[in-house]
C-alpha positions, -999 to +999 in steps of 0.1 A: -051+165-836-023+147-820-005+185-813-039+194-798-042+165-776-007+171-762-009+211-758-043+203-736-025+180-718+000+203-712-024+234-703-040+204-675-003+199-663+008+238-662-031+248-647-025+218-621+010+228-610+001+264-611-030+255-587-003+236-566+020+268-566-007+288-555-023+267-529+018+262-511+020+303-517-012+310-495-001+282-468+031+300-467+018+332-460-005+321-436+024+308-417+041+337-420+009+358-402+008+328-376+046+327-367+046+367-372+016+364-339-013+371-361-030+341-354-012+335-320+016+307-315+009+276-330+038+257-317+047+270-283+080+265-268+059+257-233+025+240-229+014+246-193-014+220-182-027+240-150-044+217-120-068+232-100-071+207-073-076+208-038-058+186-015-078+170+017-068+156+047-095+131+063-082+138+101-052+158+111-051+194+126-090+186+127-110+153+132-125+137+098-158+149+111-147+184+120-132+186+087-167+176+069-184+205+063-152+228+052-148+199+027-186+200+011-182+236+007-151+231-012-169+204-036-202+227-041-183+257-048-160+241-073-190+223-093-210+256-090-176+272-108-175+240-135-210+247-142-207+283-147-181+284-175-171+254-199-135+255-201-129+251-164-118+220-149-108+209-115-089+176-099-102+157-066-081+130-050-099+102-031-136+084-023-145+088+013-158+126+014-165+132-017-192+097-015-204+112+017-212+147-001-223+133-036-247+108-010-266+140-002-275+157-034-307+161-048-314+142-077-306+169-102-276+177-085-260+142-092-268+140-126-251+176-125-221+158-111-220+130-131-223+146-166-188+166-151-175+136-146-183+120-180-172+148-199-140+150-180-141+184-166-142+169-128-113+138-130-107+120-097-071+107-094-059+080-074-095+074-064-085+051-029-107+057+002-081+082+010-047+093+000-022+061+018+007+067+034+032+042+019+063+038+045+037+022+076+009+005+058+007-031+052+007-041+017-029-058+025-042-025+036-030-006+007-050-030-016-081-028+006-082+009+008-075+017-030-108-012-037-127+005-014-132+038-035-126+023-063-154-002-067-174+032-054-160+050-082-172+025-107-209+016-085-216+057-089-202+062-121-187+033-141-150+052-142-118+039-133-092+065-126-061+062-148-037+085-128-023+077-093-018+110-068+003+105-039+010+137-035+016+144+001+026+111+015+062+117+032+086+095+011+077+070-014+083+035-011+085+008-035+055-015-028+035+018-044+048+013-085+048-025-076+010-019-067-006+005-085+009-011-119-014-039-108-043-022-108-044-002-142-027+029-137-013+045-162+009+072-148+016+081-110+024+114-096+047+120-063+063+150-045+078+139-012+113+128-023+147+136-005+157+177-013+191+164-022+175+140-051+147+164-064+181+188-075+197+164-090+165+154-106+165+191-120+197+190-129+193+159-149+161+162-165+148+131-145+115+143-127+100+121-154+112+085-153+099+051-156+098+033-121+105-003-123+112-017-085+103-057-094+106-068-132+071-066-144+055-042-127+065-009-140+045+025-137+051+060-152+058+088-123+064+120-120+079+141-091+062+178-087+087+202-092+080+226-065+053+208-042+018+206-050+009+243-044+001+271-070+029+293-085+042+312-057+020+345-055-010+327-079-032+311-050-057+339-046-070+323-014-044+330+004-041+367+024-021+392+004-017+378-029-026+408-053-055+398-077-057+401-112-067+434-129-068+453-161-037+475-141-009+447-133-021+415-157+008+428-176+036+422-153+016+395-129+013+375-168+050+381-172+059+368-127+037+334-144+055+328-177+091+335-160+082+308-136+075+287-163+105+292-181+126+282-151+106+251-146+110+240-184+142+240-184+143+209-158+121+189-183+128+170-217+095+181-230+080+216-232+047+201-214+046+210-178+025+198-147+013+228-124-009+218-099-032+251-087-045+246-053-034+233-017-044+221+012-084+229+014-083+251-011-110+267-035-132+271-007-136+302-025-134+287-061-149+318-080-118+333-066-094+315-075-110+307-112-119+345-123-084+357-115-071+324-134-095+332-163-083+365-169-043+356-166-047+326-188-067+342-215-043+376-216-013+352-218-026+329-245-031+363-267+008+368-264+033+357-283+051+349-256+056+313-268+038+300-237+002+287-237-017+277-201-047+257-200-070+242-173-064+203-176-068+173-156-041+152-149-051+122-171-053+146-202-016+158-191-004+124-190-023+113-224-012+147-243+025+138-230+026+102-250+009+115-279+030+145-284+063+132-277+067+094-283+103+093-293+113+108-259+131+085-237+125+087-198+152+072-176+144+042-156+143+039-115+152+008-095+145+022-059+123+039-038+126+075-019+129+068+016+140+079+036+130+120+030+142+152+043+133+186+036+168+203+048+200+186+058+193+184+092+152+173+088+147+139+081+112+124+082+123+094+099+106+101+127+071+091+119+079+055+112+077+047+152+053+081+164+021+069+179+027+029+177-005+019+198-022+038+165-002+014+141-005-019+163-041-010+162-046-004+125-028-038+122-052-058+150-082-045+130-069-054+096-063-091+111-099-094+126-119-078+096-101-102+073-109-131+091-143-123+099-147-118+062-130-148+050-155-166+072-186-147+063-178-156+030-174-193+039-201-199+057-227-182+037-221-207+011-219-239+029-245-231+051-279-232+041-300-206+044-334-223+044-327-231+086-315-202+098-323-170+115-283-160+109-285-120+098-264-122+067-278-087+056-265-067+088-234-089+089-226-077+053-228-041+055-210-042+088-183-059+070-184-028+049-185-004+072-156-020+092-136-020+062-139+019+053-129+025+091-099+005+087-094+021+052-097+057+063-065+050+092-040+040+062-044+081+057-012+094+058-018+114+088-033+088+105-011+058+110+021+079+101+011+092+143+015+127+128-020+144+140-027+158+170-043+142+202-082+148+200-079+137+163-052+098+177-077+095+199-111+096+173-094+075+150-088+048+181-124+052+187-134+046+157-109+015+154-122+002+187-155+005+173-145-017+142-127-042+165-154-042+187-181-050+157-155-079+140-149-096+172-189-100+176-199-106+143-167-135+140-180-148+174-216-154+156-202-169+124-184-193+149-216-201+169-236-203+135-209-225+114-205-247+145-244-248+154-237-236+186-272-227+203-282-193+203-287-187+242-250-207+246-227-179+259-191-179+242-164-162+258-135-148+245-112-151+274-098-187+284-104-187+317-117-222+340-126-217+372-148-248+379-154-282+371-172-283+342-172-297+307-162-269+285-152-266+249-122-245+235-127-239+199-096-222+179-101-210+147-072-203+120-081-180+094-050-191+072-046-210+041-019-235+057-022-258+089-009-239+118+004-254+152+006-232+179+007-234+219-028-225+236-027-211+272-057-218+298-059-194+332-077-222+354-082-227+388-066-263+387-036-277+376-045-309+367-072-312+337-082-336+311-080-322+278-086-342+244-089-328+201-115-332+180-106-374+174-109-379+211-069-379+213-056-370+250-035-340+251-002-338+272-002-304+287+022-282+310+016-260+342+030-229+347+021-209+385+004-175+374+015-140+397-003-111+409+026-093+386+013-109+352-007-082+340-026-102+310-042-120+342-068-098+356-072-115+387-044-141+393-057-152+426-087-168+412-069-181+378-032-196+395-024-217+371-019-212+333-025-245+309-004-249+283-015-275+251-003-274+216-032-281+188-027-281+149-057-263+134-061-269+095-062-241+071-096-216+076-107-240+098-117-250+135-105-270+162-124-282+194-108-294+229-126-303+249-113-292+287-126-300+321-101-295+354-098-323+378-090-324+416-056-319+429-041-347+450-004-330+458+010-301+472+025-286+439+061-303+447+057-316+409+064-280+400+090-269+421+122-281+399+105-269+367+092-233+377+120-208+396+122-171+401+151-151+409+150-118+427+172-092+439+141-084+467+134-095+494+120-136+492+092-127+514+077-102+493+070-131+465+052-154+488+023-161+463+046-175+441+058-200+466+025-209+477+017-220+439+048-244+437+073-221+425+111-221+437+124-184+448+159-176+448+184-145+449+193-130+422+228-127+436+236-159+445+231-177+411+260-178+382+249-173+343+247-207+338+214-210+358+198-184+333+191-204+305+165-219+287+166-240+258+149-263+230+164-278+204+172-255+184+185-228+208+199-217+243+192-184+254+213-170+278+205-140+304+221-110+322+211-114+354+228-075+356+199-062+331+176-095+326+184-086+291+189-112+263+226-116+264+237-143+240+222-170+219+235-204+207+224-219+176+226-256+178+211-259+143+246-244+128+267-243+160+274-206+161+270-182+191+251-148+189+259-116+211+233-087+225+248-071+253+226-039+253+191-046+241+171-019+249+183+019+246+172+056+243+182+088+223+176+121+241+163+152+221+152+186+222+142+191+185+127+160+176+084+163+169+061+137+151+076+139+122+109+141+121+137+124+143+166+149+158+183+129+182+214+149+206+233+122+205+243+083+207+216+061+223+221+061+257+213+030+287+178+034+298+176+055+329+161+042+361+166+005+348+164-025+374+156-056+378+129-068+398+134-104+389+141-133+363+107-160+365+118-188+344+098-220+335+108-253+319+086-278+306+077-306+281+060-278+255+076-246+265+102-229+279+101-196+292+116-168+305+095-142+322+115-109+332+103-078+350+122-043+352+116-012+367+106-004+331+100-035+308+084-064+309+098-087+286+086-124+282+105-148+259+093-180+249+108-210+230+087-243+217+096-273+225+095-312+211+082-302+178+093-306+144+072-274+129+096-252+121+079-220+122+075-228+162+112-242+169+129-223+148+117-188+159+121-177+191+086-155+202+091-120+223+067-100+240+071-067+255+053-044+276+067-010+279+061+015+309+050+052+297+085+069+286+099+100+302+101+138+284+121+137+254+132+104+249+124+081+220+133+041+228+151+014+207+153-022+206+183-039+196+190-077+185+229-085+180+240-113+152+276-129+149+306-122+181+299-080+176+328-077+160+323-042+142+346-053+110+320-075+100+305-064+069+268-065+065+236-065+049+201-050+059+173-063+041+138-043+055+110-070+052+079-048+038+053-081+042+059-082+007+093-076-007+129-081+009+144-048+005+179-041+001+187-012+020+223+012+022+227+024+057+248+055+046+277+070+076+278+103+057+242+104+067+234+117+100+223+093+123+185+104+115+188+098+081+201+062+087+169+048+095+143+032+073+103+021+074+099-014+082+065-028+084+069-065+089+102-067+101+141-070+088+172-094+082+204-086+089+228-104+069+263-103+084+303-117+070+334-118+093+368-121+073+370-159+071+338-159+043+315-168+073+280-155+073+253-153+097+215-142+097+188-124+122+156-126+112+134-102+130+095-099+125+073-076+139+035-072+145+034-031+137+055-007+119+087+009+131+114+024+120+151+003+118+183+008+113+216-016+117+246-003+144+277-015+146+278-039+118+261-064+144+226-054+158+196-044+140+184-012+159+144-014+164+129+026+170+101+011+196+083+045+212+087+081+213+076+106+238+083+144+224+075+175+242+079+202+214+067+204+179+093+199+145+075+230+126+058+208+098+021+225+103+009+202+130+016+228+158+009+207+186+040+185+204+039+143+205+033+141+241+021+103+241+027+091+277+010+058+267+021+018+274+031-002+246+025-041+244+037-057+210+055-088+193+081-101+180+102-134+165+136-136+157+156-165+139+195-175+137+189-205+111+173-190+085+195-176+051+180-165+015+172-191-004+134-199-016+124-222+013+135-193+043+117-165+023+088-185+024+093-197+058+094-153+068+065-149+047+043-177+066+057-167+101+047-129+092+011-139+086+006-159+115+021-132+136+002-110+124-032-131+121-032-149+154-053-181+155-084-172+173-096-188+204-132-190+223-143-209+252-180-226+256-194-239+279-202-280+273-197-296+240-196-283+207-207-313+181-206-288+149-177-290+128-168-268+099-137-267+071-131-239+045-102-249+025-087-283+010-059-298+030-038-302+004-041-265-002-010-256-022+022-252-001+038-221-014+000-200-017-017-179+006-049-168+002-053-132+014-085-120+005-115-143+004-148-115+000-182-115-007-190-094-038-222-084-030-257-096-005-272-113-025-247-131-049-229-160-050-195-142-063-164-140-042-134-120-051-103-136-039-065-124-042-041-154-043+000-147-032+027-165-047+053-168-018+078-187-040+107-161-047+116-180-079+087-205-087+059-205-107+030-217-095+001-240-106-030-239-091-062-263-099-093-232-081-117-267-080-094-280-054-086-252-030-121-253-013-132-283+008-159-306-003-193-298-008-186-265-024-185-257-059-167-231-081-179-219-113-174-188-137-134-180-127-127-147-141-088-131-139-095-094-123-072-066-119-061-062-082-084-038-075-112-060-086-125-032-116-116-050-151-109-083-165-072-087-170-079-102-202-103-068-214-068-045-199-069-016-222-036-004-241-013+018-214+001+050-227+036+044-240+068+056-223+101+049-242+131+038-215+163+054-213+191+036-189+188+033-156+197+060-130+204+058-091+198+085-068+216+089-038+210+113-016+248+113+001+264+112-039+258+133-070+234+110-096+252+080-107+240+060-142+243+024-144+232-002-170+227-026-141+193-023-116+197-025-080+192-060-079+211-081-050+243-057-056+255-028-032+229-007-046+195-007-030+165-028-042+141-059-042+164-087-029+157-120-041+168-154-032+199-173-046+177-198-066+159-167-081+185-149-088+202-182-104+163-187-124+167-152-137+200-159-155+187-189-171+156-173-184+159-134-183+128-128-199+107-147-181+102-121-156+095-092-175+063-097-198+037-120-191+008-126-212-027-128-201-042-159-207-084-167-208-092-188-182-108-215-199-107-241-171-098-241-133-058-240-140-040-210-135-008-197-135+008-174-106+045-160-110+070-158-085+064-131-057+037-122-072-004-117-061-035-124-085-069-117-081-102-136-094-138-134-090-152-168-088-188-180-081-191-202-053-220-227-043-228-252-023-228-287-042-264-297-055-277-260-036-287-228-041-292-194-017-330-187-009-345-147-024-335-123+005-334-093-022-361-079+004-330-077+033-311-055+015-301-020+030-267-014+033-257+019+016-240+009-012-252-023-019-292-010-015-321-006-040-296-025-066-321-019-088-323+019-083-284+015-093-291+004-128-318+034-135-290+059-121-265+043-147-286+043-173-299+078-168-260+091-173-261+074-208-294+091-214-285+126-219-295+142-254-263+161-259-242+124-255-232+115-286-248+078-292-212+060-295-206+071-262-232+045-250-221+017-270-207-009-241-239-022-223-252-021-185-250-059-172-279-056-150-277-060-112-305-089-102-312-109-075-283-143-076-259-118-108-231-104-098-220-067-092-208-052-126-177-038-122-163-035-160-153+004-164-173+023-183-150+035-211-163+069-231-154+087-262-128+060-277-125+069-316-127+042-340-089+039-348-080+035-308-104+008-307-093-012-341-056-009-329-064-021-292-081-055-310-045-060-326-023-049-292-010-083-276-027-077-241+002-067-220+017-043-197+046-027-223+064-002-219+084+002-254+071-014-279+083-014-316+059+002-343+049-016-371+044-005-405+008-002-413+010+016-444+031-020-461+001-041-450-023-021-463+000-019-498+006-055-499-035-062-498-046-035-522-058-048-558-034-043-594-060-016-610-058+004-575-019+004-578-014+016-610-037+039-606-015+052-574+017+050-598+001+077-624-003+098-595+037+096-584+048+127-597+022+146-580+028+130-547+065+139-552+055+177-559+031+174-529+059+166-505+085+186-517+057+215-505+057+201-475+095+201-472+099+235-482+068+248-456+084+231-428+116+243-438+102+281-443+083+278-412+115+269-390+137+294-409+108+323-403+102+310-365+139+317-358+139+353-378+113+365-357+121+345-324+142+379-324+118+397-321+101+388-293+134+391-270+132+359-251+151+359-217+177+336-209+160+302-191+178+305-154+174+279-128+143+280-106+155+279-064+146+243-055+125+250-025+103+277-016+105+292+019+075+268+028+080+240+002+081+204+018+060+222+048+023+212+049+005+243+053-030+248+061 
């Protein structure tokens, strides 16, 4: 019985392993028929992920209406192709024309659309209002833009794109990773970079890396390999290319998989990133898909050990982390500016081209955000119960202003590098906007201040009677500003007193026919100057009312003098107003000066340029003796700078005279050439240091002449050209260390600067001195001579560079701008933040209206005690009818953190509630962020365009090499702590204290009420376009989810619903997340990681399971054994077989793809 028992166990044991033996036999021969091509490659050497995109330009050859309709066509082809066959798919990259288009569909047609988008057949990427450029943009604006179309995105569709696509922007600078990291992206996708870096990014496998400008703001990117067109010969659009057919698929298959042979070999995966498209492409999409159906399906039949598939960028990016998550990506530290396409073609160009274009971008970004700081103030502190204020219209023109001022961040718009009709519709359209935030600010004033409807307020502050009137300045910043106020009046002797009834001291200053901000001089002689302090988003009122003279101006005489190389007679309406004239000639240096106490300014009475300044602060004296130059060219166009030579003198230069004026508040100096008008001011008696120690420029440039492109220079230290220094380009943001290379040509030396630039400076006895420079636009900047920082100001071109625009800069336009430049400040925390708050308030001037009588209403936003080192920088109203506000709150502090208590930033009598941490695009709760893909770090890697690719295990950071500069406390902070920097965890707000790192911005959606109040129904005002039939919104959601072929999981996260006094849902509507995803997001500590360190599942799971389960896992041992040695052995067999009959199939050699096609780096329509 016994023998029985063991024989049948045996015969179980022999029949079991036999069953084994034949089950690993069949898998082996079905790998053999699948390596041998039976089955097709399983395991290709090269995944191709195809992108069939089209790439669109809102305004450049073309206005961004004229472009309109070519764009719908574009969409309703390519959905009419998505429809038509399954396995297509196709890429679009931004909001504003594909909203207008989607707008006006018919019902059906939208729910077409947006079953596309849910199944992820039609992905938008980057998903701003449009494409940004990134080297003149504020950082503000970049924010804006991206919310724009993305709280669209999520309105329309509840998506939230995952992939940024800056394709086309022309160089890539490092506010972008810092930015788009803070709003959710996963991945980000360039092309633009130097032709010199993309090689050595070949060469070194690096088109991948992991771009980490700051310490905790790190993004994924890839650089395109060859532009963001189709294979060369594969875009069937374009005239000539031969079409796909049953006669040449052969060879035109075998032109597509040696191109993407040469590309592999530049990657350290076999996945590649082809985008298939171009500028306005698949205007004829059945075109361009057929012939792609028929090339990919012929090459996916081949052995060929190449597979191509249609693909969106997001599934690229996902398949990429999935496949390969032990490859290591190297790590980036700097940005990729400046860029050139050839050795002689650098894009520096387009930092200065068409300034009046970027000055007026900035002006409207400065009114909209106060208008809409107040808007949301006022609506809840004022009642609505008493009112006839339009809060409805004054919403959704709000909106409307902020898509205009969205769509000129395009970067053919305020990069000046489109052609005239187009500069001068998107002035218009900026005008327009100005126009609209000036009124609709001017109403919130009167409303706020209960100012009577029929009571005229002007914007101008100009007195020409006797009247009470009322000057009311408003500051739309966080801190307490004082500033100098200046009243054109027909007297010079007033009575003016604040809002306590406190007498001001004021100072006279004899206008001239030559002042041009004085329209009519002879009935405004005399400018008032006052200084007020206005509190943080809040108003001041002074009152103002002239009185009789009772001298004959000799009390101005000593304090008022102009010097002229003309004739005396010729300025006779200067004397008449009390003001000394003199020779030009006949006076020594010495009578050139002005002063305060802080500085003395002296002038060349040769050029009336600033000659040298003396800092009393630190006792050391500062040489300019050229301030403003010119290059000459022949070759230089929008785009790109080619200069002949050396700035040069400006030709034709005089002066006409010096006007100078010394009082208690001011002293200025007011000089007039043949070509400038330059007007610099200094502030007297006042311990603010953002007044005394800056020294405030204005400028008014006459037209240019052919050819010529004008700089502005500013000279530190003796100009002693063995002085070592150091640029740092001021971004608004960041203080950027920039490497101004000599190998480069002078082209190639210059860099973006948005906001400004310090120029650091060290002469051989350890010595150092500092210029601070800010600036109200963008323009490019270099440094010259070790001493001067080097301003690119205007630029008048006469012939075109050859990058597709076809039309020369010919702008023979004036240009009036702003600067301030300081001598006392250095780098540590309190002078970064001292740049920061001067930047704003240069760039958000206080506002100033005059009234007629008295003005009794008074009206406060924020707390006085509003926290020193914070600026609020977005204060919006989420929606018509709601009481949420999303705010975005900047840590200035370089090395600080700061704590803020929300109750207390708002004055009294409102109330905050329901405080909510967003992302900074407002679309999801940081605390609900959902697990990034994962990108393992290799070391860090420096490009430089001038050096073959160096490796470091250092960043950038305050060193030689370029990158965010900190200050000396930060830097000493970051030693101490080195990790507190780099990951920090998102905490639930449970109360009204938060937490903002250094340098850093975070957003929040709070609800704000009046104390004890509520707002009144006005659901039946609603009509903007976006915000209307709310309730319509909800059905459109809901009818998405309601499809029969969705799977029900897919509708598992619920609608919040959009009612009268809720706010505006914006969490993202996530779709087809398996089970396991979601179980290991619950366990993911909620943070932005990069590498992170697996754990070991499978000895949790062990450790919990009960005894009888175990041992019923350890009879089962020696099978598992025999299972994995099959394994083994098939993996083994199948590598073995794969390289027998790799043989075969007589692979080519991989050879090294050219770098640049003939029109790669060229934007081609």
């Amino acid at each position: 019985m016994k023998e029985r028992q063991i024989m049948h166990q045996r015969s179980l044991t022999i029949g079991k392993n036999g069953l084994f033996l034949f089950l690993l036999i069949i898998i082996l021969f079905i790998n053999i028929l699948e390596i041998n091509g039976f089955f097709g490659s399983s395991n290709p050497d090269i995944k191709v992920f195809l992108i069939p995109h089209s790439h669109i330009d809102q305004g450049w050859l073309r206005t961004v209406r004229e472009y309109q309709s070519e764009t719908f066509t574009i969409l309703d082809n390519s959905v009419n192709s998505l429809l038509e066959k399954e396995h297509r798919k196709f890429v679009w990259g931004d909001v504003l024309y594909f909203k207008e288009w989607f707008e006006q569909q018919n019902p059906q047609r939208q729910q077409q659309i947006k079953k596309l988008v849910k199944s992820k057949r039609f992905e938008i990427v980057g998903g701003g209002w449009v494409q940004t450029d990134e080297a003149c943009v504020s950082y503000t604006s970049i924010i804006n833009e991206m919310t724009v179309g993305h709280e669209y995105l999520l309105r329309r569709f509840g998506i939230r794109p995952r992939v940024a696509w800056q394709i086309d922007p022309f160089g890539h600078e490092g506010r972008i990773p810092q930015l788009f990291s803070e709003m959710g992206f996963d991945a980000l996708v360039i092309n633009r970079v130097h032709f010199a870096i993309k090689q050595v990014m070949k060469d070194e496998k690096s088109l991948q890396f992991l771009w980490n400008i700051s310490q905790n703001k790190t993004i994924f990117t890839e650089v395109l390999h060859t532009h963001y067109s189709a294979p060369r010969g594969f875009d069937f659009e374009n005239a000539g290319v031969e079409l796909i057919t049953d006669h040449n698929i052969d060879r035109r298959a075998n032109e597509f998989i040696d191109d993407m042979r040469k590309r592999s070999a530049h990657y350290r995966t076999g996945y590649l990133l082809v985008p298939f498209g171009d500028d306005f492409k698949f205007k004829s999409a059945d075109r361009q898909f057929s012939n792609m159906d028929r090339l990919i399906d012929y090459i996916n039949k081949r052995n060929s050990g190449v597979t191509v598939q249609y693909s969106t960028v997001t599934d690229y990016f996902e398949a990429l982390s999935q496949d390969f998550k032990d490859t290591k990506y190297p790590v980036v530290k700097h940005d990729f500016v400046p860029y050139a396409d050839n050795s002689d073609s650098y894009w520096t160009g387009y930092f200065t081209s068409l300034p009046n274009l970027k000055r007026a971008a900035r002006k409207a970004e400065s009114i909209l955000t106060a208008t809409e700081m107040l808007y949301a103030l006022a609506r809840v502190k004022m009642t609505h119960e008493h009112t006839t204020f339009n809060w409805v219209d004054t919403f959704n023109s709000i909106q409307r202003s902020r898509q205009t001022v969205g769509l000129v961040q395009h970067h053919d718009a305020i990069t000046g590098t489109c052609r005239k009709h187009v500069y001068n519709d998107y002035m218009s359209q900026l005008a327009s906007a100005i126009q609209d935030m000036k009124f609709l600010h001017k109403s919130l004033v009167k409303h706020v201040l209960e100012i009577k409807e029929d009571t005229t307020v002007f914007e101008k502050l100009e007195i020409d009677n006797k009247e009470q009137h009322t000057i009311i300045v408003h500051n739309s910043l966080s801190h307490s500003v004082r500033q100098t106020i200046n009243v054109d009046s027909k007297c010079k002797i007033a009575t003016i007193t604040d809002s306590e009834k406190n007498q001001l001291d004021y100072q006279v200053i004899p206008n001239a026919d030559y002042e041009q901000q004085v329209e009519d001089a002879s009935r405004y002689p005399y400018g008032i100057y006052f200084s007020v302090n206005v509190d943080g988003q809040g108003f001041e009122s002074i009152s103002f009312k002239c009185k009789d003279s009772i001298d004959h101006n000799d009390d101005l005489i000593d304090t008022n003098v102009l010097y002229t190389n003309e004739p005396t007679s010729n300025y006779n309406t200067f004397t008449e107003r009390g003001v000394k004239v003199k020779q030009l000639s006949s006076v020594s240096e010495k009578d050139l000066i002005i002063e305060n106490d802080i500085y003395q300014i002296t002038l060349d009475k040769e050029t009336g340029y600033l000659k040298q300044v003396f800092s009393k602060f630190d006792n050391k004296l500062h040489v300019t003796n050229l301030q403003f130059a010119e290059f000459k060219t022949v070759n230089s166009g929008s785009y790109i700078f080619r200069p002949m030579n050396d700035p040069i003198p400006l030709e034709n230069q005089s002066v006409k005279f010096i006007y100078l004026s010394k009082g208690d508040f001011i002293e200025r100096a007011y000089i007039r050439t043949s070509r400038i008008i330059i007007i610099i001011t200094l502030t007297k008696n006042t311990k603010d240091l953002l007044s005394s120690h800056f020294i405030d420029f204005k400028f008014d440039i006459n037209p240019l002449p052919e050819n010529s492109e004008m700089v502005a220079r500013f000279g530190v230290g003796n100009n002693n050209r063995n002085d070592k220094n150091s640029m740092l380009v001021y971004d608004g943001f960041n203080f950027v260390k920039r490497t101004v290379h000599q190998s480069a040509p002078q082209s190639g030396r210059f860099y973006p600067s948005t906001n400004g630039a310090i120029l650091k400076t060290t002469d051989g006895s350890s010595s150092s001195s500092q210029l601070t420079v800010l600036t109200d636009h963008s323009m490019a900047v270099t440094t010259r001579d070790n001493n001067n920082l080097e301003f690119m100001i205007h630029r008048r071109l006469m012939r075109d560079d050859g990058r597709g625009m076809s039309e020369a800069n010919n702008d023979f336009s004036a240009l009036k701008f702003r600067t301030s430049i300081s001598y006392t400040l250095g780098t540590k925390n309190e002078d970064f933040v001292n740049i920061h708050l001067k930047s704003f308030l240069i760039n958000r001037q206080l506002i100033s209206y005059l009234v007629h009588g008295n003005v009794k209403g008074v009206f406060t936003g924020f707390n006085n005690n509003f926290p020193k080192y914070i600026e609020m920088i977005t204060l919006q109203a989420r929606g018509i009818s709601s009481d949420e506000i999303g705010l975005r709150l900047q840590n200035l502090h370089p090395s600080k953190e700061m704590e803020i208590d929300l109750t207390k930033l708002f004055s009294e009598g409102v109330e905050i509630s329901d405080i909510r941490e967003r992302s900074l695009n407002y679309i999801y709760d940081r605390k609900e962020e959902k697990k990034k893909l994962r990108f393992k770090p290799d070391r860090v890697i420096a490009f430089d365009f001038t050096k073959q690719v160096k490796k470091t295990n250092e960043g950038g950071q305050n060193t030689e090499e370029e990158g965010v500069f900190l200050s000396d406390e930060a830097i000493a902070a970051m030693k101490d702590n080195p990790t507190a920097r780099k990951l920090l965890s998102f905490e639930d707000l449970g109360s009204a204290l938060i937490k903002i790192p250094p340098s850093s911005i975070r957003t929040y959606f709070v609800a704000l009420t009046p104390t004890g109040k509520g707002f009144v129904n006005i659901e039946d005002k609603i009509d903007d376009e976006d915000q209307m039939s709310i309730i319509k919104r909800i059905k459109e959601i809901d009818e998405i989810n309601s499809y029969d072929d969705i799977e029900e999981e897919e509708r598992e996260v619920p609608q919040e619903k959009l009612l009268e006094n809720q706010r505006i849902p914006i969490e993202p509507q996530e779709v087809e997340e398996n089970r396991e995803e979601k179980e290991e997001e619950k366990k993911e500590d909620k943070r932005v990681i990069i590498e992170e360190n697996h754990e070991n599942y499978n000895r949790e799971e062990t450790e919990n399971k009960p005894e009888e389960i175990m041992e019923e896992e350890k009879r089962g041992i020696p099978y598992l054994y025999f299972i994995i040695g099959a394994v083994l052995l098939i993996v083994v067999g199948r590598y073995v077989l794969k390289l027998v009959f790799a043989k075969r199939r007589g692979r080519r050699s991989k050879t090294i793809l050219p770098m640049l096609y003939e029109n790669a780096g060229v934007k081609t329509h």
